[in-house]
Backbone bond lengths (Angstrom), bond angles and torsions (degrees), N, CA, C in turn:
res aa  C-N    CA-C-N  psi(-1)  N-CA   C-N-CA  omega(-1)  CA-C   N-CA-C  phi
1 X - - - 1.469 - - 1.531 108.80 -
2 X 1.152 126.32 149.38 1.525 149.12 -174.82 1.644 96.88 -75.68
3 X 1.523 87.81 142.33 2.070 91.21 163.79 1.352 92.13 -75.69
4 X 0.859 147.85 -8.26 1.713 121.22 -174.36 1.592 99.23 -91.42
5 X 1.371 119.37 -17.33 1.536 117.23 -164.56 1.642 89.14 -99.46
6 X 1.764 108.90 -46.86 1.670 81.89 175.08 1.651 132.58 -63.07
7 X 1.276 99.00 -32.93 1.816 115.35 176.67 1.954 89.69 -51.75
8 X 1.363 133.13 -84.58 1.398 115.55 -160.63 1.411 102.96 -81.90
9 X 1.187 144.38 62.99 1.390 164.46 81.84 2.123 120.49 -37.00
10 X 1.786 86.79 -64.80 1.355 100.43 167.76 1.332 118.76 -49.31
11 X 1.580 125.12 -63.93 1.302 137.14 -174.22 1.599 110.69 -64.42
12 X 1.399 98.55 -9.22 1.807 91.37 -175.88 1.892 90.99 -87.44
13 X 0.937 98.66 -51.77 1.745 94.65 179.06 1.202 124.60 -45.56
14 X 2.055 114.87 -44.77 1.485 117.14 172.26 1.708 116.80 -104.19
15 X 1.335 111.25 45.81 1.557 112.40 -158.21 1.465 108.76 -48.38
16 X 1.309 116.95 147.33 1.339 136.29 151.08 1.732 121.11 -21.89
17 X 1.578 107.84 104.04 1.297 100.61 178.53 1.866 117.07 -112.32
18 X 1.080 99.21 -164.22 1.584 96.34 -154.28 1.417 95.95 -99.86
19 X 1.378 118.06 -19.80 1.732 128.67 152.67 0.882 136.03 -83.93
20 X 1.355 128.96 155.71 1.544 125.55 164.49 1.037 116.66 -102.33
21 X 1.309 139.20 132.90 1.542 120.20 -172.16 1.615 87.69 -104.27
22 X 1.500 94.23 156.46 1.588 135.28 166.35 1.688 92.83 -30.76
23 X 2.032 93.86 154.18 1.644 97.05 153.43 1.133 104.15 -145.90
24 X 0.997 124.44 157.09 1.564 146.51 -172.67 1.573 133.45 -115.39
25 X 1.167 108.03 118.61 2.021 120.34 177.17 1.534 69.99 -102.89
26 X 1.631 95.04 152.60 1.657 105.32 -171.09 2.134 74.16 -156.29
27 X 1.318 111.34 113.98 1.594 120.10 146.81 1.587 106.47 -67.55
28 X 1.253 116.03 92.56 1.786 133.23 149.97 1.288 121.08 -49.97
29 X 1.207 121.45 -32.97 1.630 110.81 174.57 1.231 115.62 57.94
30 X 1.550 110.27 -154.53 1.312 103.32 -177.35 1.895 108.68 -83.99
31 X 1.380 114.54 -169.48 1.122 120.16 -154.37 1.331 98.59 -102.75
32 X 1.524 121.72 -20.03 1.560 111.93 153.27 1.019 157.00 -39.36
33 X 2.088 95.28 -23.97 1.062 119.94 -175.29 2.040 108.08 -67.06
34 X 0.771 129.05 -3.13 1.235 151.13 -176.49 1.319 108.53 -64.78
35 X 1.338 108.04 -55.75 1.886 120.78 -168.31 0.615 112.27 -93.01
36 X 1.741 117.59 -44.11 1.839 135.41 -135.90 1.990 98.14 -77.97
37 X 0.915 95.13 147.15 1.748 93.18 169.51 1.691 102.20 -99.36
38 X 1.371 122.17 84.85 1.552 140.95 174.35 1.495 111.74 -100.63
39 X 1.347 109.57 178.73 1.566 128.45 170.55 1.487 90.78 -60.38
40 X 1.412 108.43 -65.03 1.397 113.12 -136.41 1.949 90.62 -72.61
41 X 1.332 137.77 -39.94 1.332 135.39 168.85 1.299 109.02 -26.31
42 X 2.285 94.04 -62.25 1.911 89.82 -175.70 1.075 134.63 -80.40
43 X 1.256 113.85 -7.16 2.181 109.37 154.00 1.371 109.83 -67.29
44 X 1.391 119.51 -42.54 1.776 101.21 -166.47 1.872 101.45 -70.09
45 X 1.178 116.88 -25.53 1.663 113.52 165.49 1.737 109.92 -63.26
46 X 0.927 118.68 -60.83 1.286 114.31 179.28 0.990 112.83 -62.29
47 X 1.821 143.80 -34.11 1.312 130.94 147.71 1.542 135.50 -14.76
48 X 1.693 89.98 -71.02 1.441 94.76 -172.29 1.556 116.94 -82.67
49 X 1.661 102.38 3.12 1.871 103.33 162.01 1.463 106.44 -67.53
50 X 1.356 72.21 -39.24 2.247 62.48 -167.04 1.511 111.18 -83.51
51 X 1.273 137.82 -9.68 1.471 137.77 175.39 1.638 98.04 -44.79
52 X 1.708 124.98 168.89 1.214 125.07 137.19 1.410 100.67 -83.18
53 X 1.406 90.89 153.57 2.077 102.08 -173.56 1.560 103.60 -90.75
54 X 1.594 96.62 115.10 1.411 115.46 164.26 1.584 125.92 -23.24
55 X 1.175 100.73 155.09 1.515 107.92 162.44 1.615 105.31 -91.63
56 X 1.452 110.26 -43.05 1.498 111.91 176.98 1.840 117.71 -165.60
57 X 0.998 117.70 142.32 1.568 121.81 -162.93 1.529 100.66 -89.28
58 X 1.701 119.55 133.24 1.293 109.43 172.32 1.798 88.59 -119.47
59 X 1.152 125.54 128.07 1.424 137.31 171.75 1.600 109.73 -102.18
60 X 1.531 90.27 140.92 1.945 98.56 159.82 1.043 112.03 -126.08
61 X 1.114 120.41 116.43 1.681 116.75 179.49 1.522 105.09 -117.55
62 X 1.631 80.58 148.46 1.689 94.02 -172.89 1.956 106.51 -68.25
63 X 1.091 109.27 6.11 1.578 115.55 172.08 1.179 114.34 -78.46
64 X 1.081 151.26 -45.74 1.568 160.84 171.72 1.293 135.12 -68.17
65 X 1.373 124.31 49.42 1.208 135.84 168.69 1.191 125.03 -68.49
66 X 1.464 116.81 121.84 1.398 136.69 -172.07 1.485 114.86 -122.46
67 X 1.316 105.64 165.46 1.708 103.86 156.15 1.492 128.09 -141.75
68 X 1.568 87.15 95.41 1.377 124.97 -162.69 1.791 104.50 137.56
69 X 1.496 111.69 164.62 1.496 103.68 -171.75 1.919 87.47 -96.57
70 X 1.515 99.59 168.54 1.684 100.70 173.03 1.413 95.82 -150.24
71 X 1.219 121.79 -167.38 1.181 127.61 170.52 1.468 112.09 -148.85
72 X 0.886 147.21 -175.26 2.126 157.26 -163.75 1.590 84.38 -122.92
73 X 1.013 106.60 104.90 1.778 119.21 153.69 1.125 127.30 -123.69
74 X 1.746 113.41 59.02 1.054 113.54 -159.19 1.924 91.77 -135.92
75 X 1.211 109.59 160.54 1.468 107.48 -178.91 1.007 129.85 -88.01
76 X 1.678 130.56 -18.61 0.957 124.49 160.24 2.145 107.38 -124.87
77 X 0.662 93.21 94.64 2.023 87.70 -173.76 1.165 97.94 -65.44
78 X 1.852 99.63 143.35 1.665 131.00 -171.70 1.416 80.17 -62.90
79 X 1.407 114.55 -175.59 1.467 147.24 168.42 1.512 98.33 -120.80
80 X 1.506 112.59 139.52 1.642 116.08 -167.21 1.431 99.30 -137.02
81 X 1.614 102.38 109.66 1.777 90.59 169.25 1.442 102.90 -102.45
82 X 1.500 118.69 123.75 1.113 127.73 -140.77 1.480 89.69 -137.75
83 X 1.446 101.04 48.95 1.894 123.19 161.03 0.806 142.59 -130.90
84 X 1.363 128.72 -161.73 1.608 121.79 159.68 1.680 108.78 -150.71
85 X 1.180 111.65 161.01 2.068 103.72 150.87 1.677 94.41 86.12
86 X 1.328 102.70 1.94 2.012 90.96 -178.19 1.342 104.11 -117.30
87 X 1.397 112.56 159.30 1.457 124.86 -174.80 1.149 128.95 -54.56
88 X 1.261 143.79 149.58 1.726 143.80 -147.15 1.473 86.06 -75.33
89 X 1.645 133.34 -54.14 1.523 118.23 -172.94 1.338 121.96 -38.51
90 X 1.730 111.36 -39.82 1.690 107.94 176.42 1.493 111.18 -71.73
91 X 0.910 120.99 -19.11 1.815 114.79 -176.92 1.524 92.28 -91.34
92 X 1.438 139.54 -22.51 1.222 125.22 178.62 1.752 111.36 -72.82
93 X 1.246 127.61 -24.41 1.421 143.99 -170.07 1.870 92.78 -72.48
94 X 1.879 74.60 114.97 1.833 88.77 172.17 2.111 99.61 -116.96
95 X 1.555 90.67 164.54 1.893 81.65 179.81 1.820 81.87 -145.96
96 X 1.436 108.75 96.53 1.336 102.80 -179.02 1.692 115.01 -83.40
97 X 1.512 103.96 55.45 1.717 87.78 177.23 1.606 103.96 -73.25
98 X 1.549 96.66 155.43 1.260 107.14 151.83 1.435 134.77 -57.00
99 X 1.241 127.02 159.65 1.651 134.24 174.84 1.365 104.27 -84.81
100 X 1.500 111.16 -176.90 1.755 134.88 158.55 0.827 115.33 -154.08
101 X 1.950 113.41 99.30 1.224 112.94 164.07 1.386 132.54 -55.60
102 X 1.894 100.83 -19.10 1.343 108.81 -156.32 2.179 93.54 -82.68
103 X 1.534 86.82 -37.98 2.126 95.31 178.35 1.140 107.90 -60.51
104 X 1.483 126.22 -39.27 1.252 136.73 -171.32 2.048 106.27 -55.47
105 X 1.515 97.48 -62.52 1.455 112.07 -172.46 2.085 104.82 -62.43
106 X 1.317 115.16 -47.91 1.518 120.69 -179.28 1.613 99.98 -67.18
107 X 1.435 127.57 -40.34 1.807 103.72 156.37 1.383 127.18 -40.59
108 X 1.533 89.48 -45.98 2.151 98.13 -167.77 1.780 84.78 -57.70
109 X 1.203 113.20 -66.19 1.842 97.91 -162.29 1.449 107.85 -63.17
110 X 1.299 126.56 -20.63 1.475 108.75 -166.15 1.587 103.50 -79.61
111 X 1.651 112.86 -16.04 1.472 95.37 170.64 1.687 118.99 -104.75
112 X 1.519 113.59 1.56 1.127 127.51 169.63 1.778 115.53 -2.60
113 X 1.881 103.99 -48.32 1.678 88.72 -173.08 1.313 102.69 -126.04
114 X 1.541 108.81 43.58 1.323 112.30 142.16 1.606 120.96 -119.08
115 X 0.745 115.02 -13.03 1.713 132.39 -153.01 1.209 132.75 -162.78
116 X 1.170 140.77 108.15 2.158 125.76 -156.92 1.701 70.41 -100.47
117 X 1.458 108.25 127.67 1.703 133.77 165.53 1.528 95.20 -111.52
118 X 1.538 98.21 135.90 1.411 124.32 167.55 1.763 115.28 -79.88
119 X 0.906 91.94 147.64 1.660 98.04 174.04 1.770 103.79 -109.46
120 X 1.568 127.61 120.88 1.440 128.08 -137.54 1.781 70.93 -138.52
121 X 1.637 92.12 144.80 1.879 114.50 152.12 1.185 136.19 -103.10
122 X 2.200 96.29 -14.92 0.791 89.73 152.63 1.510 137.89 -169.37
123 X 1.338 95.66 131.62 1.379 127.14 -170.86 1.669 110.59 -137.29
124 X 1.254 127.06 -155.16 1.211 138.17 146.13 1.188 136.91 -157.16
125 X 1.787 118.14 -119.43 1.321 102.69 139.50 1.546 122.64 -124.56
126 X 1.196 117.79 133.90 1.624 124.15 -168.02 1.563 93.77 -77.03
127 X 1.822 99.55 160.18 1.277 110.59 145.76 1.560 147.34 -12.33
128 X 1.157 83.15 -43.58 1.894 98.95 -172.93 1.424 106.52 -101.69
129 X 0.990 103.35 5.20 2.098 114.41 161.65 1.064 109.34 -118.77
130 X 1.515 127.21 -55.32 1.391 103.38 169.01 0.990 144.53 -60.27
131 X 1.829 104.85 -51.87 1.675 110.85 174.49 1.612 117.37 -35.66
132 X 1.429 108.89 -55.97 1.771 98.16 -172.99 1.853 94.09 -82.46
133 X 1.555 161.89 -25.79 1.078 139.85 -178.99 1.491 95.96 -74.86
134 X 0.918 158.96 -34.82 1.865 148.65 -163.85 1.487 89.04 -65.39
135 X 1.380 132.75 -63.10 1.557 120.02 175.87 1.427 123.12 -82.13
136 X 1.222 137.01 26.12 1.548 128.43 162.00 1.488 92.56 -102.06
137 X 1.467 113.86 -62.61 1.567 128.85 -156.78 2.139 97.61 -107.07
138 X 0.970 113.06 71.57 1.368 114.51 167.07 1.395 126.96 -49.80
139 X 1.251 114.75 -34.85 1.235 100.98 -169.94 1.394 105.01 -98.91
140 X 1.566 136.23 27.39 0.967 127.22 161.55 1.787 124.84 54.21
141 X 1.399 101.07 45.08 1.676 83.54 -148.82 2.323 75.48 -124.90
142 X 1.165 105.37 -5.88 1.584 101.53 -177.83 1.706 107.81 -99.21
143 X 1.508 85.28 123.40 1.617 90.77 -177.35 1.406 108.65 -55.34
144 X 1.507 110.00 149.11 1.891 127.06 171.63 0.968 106.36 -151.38
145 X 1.294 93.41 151.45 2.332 140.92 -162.70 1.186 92.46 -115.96
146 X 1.221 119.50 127.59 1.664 128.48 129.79 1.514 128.40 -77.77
147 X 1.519 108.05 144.07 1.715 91.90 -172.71 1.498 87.40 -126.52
148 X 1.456 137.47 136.27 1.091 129.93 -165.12 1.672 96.59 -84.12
149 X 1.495 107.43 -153.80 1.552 135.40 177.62 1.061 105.69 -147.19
150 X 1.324 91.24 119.69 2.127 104.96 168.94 1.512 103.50 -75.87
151 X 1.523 91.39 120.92 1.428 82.00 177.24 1.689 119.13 -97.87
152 X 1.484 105.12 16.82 1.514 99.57 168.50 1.378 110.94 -95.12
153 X 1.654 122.94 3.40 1.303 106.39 -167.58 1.786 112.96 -112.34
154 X 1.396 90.63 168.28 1.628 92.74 -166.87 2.047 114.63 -60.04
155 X 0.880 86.71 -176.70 1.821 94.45 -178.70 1.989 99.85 -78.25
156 X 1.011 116.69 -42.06 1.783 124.18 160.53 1.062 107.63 -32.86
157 X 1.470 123.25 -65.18 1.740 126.34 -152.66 1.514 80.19 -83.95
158 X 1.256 159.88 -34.60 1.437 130.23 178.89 1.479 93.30 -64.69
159 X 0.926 122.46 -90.74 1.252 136.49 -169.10 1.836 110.78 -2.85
160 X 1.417 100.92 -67.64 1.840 112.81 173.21 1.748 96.81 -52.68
161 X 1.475 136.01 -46.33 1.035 129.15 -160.80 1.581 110.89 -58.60
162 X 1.353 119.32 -44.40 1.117 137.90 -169.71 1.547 107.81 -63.86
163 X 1.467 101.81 -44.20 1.666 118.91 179.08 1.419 97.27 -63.64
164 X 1.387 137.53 -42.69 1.361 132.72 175.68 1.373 125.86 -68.94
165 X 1.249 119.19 -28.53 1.659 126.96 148.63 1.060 123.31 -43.05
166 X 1.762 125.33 -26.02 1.521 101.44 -169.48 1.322 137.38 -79.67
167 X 1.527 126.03 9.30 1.055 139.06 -179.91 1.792 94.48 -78.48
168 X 1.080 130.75 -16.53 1.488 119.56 -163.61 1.764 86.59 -89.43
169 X 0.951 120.95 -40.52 1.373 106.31 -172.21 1.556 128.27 -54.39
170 X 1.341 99.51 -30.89 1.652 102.39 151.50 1.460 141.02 -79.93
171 X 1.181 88.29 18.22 1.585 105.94 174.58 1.845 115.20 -118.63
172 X 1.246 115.48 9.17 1.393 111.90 154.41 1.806 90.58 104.37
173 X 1.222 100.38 20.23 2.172 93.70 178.55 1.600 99.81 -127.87
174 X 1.422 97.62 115.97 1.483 131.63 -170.93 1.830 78.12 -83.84
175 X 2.162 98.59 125.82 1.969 84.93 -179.24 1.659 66.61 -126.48
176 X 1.648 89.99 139.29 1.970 105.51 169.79 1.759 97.08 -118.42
177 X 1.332 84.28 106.92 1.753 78.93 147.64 1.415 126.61 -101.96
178 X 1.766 117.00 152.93 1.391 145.57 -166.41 1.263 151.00 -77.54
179 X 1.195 142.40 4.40 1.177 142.45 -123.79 1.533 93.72 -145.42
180 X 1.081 113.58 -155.95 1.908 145.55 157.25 1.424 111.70 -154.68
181 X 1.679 82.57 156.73 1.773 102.57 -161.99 1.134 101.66 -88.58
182 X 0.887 127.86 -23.00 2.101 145.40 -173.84 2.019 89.72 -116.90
183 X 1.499 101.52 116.14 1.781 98.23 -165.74 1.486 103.15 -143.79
184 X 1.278 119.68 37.01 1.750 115.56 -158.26 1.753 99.55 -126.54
185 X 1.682 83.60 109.06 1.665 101.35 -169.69 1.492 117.30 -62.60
186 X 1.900 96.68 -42.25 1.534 106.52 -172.61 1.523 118.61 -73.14
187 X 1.412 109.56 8.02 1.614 96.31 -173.72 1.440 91.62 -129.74
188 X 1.955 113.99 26.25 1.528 99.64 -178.19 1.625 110.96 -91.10
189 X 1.408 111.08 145.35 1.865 105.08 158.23 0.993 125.50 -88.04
190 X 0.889 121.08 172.87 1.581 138.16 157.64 1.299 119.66 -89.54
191 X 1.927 109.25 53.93 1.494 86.34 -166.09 1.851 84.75 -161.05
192 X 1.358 111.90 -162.54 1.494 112.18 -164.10 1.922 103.77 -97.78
193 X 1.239 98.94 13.34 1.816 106.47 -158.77 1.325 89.66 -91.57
194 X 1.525 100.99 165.11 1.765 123.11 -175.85 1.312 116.22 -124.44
195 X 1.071 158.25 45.21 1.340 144.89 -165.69 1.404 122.96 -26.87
196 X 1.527 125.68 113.41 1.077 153.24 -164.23 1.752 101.51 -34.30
197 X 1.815 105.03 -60.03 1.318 94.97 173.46 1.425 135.78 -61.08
198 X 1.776 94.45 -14.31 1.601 92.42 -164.64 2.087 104.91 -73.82
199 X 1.180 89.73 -27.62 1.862 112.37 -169.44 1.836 93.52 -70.44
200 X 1.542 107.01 -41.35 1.361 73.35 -164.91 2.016 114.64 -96.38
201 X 2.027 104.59 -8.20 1.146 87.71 150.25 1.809 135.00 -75.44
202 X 0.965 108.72 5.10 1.432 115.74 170.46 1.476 110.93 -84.55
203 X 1.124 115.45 -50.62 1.567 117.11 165.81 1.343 128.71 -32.90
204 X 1.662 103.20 -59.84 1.435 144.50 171.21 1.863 100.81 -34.87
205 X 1.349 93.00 -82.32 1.418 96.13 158.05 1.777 146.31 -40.80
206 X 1.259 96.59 -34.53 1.788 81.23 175.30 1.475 97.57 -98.21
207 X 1.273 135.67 3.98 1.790 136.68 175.06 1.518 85.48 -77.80
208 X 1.553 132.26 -29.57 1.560 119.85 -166.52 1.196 108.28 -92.12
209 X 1.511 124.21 -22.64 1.014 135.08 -160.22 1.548 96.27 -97.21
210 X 1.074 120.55 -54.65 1.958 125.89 174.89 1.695 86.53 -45.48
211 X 1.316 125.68 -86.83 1.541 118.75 -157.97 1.299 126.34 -71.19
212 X 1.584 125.99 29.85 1.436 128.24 -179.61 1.423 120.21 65.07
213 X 1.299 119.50 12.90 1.671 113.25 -167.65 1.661 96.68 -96.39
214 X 1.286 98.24 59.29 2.006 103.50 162.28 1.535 107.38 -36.43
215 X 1.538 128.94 -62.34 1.105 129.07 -165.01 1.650 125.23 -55.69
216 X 1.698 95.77 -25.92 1.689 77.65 162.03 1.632 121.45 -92.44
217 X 1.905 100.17 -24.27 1.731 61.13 171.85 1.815 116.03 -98.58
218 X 0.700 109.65 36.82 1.745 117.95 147.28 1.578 102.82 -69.70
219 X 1.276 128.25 -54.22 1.175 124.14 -177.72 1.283 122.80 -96.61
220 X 1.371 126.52 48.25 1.135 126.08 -174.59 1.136 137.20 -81.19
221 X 1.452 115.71 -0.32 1.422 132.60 137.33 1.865 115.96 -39.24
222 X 1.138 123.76 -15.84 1.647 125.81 178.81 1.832 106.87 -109.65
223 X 1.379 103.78 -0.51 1.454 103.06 178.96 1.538 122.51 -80.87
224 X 1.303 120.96 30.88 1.271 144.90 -163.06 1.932 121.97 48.79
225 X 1.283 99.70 -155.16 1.599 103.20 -173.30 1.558 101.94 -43.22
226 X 1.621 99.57 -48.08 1.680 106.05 -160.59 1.491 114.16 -42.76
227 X 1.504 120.92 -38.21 1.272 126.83 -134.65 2.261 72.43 -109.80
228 X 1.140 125.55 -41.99 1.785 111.03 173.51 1.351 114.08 -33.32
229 X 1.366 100.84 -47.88 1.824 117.91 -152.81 1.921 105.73 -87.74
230 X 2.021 107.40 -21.09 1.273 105.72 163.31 1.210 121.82 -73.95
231 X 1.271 100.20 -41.26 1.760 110.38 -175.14 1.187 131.25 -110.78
232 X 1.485 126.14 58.82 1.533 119.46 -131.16 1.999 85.45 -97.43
233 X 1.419 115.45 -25.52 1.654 93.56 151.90 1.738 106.07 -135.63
234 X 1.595 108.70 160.52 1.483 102.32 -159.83 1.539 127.05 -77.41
235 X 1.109 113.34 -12.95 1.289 126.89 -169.24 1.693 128.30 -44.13
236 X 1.633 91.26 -37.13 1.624 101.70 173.13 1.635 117.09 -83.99
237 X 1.341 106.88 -21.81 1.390 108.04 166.51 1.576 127.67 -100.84
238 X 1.282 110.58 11.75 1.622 120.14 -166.58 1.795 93.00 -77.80
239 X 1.671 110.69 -39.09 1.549 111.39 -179.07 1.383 118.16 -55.62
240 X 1.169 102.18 -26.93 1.762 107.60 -178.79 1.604 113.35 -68.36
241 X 1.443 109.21 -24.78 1.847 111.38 176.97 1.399 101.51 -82.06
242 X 1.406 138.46 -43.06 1.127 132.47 -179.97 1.335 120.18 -52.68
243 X 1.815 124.80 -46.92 1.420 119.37 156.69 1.274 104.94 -64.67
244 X 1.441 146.32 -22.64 1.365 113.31 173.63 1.867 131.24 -78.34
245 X 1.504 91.09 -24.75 1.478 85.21 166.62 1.529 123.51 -86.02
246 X 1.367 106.94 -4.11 1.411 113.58 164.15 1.507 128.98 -68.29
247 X 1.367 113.23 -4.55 1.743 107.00 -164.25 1.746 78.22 -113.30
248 X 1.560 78.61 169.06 1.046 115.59 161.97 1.624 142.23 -106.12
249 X 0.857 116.65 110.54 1.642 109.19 -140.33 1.217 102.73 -81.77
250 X 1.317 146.96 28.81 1.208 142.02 141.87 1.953 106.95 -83.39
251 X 1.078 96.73 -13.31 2.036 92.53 -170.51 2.024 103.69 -83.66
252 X 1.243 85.98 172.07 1.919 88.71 -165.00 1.768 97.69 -84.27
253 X 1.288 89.22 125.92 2.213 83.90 158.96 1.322 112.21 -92.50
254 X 1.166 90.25 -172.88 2.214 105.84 -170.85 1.313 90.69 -173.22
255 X 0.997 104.55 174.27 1.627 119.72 -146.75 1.678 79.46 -168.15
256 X 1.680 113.03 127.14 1.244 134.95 -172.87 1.816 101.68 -137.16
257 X 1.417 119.66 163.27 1.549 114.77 -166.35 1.614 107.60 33.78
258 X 0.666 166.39 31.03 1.479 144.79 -166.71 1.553 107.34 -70.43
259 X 1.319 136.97 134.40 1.410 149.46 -146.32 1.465 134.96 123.64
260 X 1.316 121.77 171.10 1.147 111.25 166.29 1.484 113.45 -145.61
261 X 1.407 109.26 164.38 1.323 107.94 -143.10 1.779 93.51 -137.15
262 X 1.181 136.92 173.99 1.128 139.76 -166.79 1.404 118.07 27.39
263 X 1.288 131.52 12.73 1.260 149.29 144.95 1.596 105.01 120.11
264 X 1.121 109.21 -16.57 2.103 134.29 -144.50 1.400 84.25 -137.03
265 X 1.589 161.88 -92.42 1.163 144.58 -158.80 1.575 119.11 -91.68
266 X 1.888 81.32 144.04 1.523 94.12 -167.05 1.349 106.56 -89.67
267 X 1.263 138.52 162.41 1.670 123.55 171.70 1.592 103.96 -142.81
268 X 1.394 90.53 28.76 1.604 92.28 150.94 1.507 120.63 -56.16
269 X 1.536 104.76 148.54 1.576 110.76 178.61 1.407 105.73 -154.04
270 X 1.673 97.17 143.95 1.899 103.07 -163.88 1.886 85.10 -120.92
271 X 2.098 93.87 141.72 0.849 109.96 161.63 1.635 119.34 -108.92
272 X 1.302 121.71 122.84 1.718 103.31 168.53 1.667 106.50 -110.05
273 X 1.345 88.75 136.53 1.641 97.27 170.52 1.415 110.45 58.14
């Protein structure tokens, strides 16, 4: 069969709708957030009440570092507790959604001329997809994609990647990316305190994020000390460029959890549209 016959094969499965659905940066936090009955649990429930319900979830979580991008094309994805040091209930927590080989394969072409994406068996779904999908979408019943992170590439090539996704959003695939913008383990407490820098690169950030200035935080390596000590490696904040090159900057944002929590992570989370 022809790529042109498999491509409208693909599109017949995710056809063109007359909406766009919403996308989502979701602050994951810790991995408790999963079980625990918290603030931050009961927004991502009340989130995904109010979403329209997907055709299928494509996630990036700052858990999946690769080199090269891939995707989960597998039919049913493992569950990955991809921790340590937490209580037997979190390693007991399964989220049996289904996969999409078919979402999986219409990513690989939709980023075709930005990026050659692998189609992987194996992976699954990490922490930072499940933990926040088990409380929006409970019943586990909507197929989900993982899209990894190259981790040799610059903070740009996420950024363009995300911009190359947006045609899927009109096709009925709700994409959440994972992470936090404030992500620095070694300077976290155990306690109710905030560190000054962490509050005010978080601040910093949704003033960039309210006025469209993507380009600095693409470059947030120039956002002074504050932004070293948020992001001291990129991985938890690389998800935040992918929803930003995903919107459309005429659609409304929102800002969900906004705060920070262990003094060092932020769990701010942006909604567009």
């Amino acid at each position: 069969m022809s790529l042109r016959a498999d491509l409208q094969n693909l599109h017949a499965a995710f056809p063109e709708q007359d909406t766009v659905l919403p996308t989502l940066f979701v602050g994951h936090g810790s991995p408790m957030n999963a079980i625990e009955d918290n603030p931050f649990a009961r927004t991502w429930e009340t989130i995904g009440a109010d979403l329209p319900r997907p055709e299928a979830i494509l996630c990036i979580s700052a858990h999946w570092e690769t080199r090269g991008t891939y995707l989960t094309a597998m039919e049913r994805p493992k569950i990955i507790h991809d921790f340590g040091g937490f209580p037997p209930e979190l390693f007991a927590v399964d989220y049996p959604a289904p996969g999409s080989p078919a979402l999986a394969t219409l990513t690989k072409e939709t980023l075709r001329e930005t990026s050659e994406a692998g189609l992987t068996q194996d992976w699954g779904l990490d922490h930072g997809a499940w933990s926040v999908l088990r409380r929006m979408f409970p019943g586990a019943n909507i197929p989900v994609v993982q899209l990894s992170l190259d981790r040799d590439q610059p903070a740009n090539f996420h950024y363009a990647l995300g911009q190359a996704l947006r045609p899927l959003r009109k096709r009925g695939v709700l994409i959440v990316s994972s992470g936090n913008i404030v992500h620095n383990l070694r300077l976290a407490k155990w306690d109710d305190s905030v560190a000054d820098w962490a509050q005010e690169f978080d601040a910093l950030s949704a003033r960039k994020i309210l006025s469209g200035d993507d380009q600095s935080l693409v470059s947030y390596e120039t956002l002074g000390a504050e932004a070293r000590l948020a992001v001291p490696t990129p991985e938890h904040y690389l998800p935040l460029l992918y929803t930003l090159g995903l919107r459309d900057k005429s659609e409304p944002v929102s800002f969900f959890n906004e705060g920070v929590t262990l003094s060092s992570i932020s769990m701010r989370s942006v909604r567009f549209g």
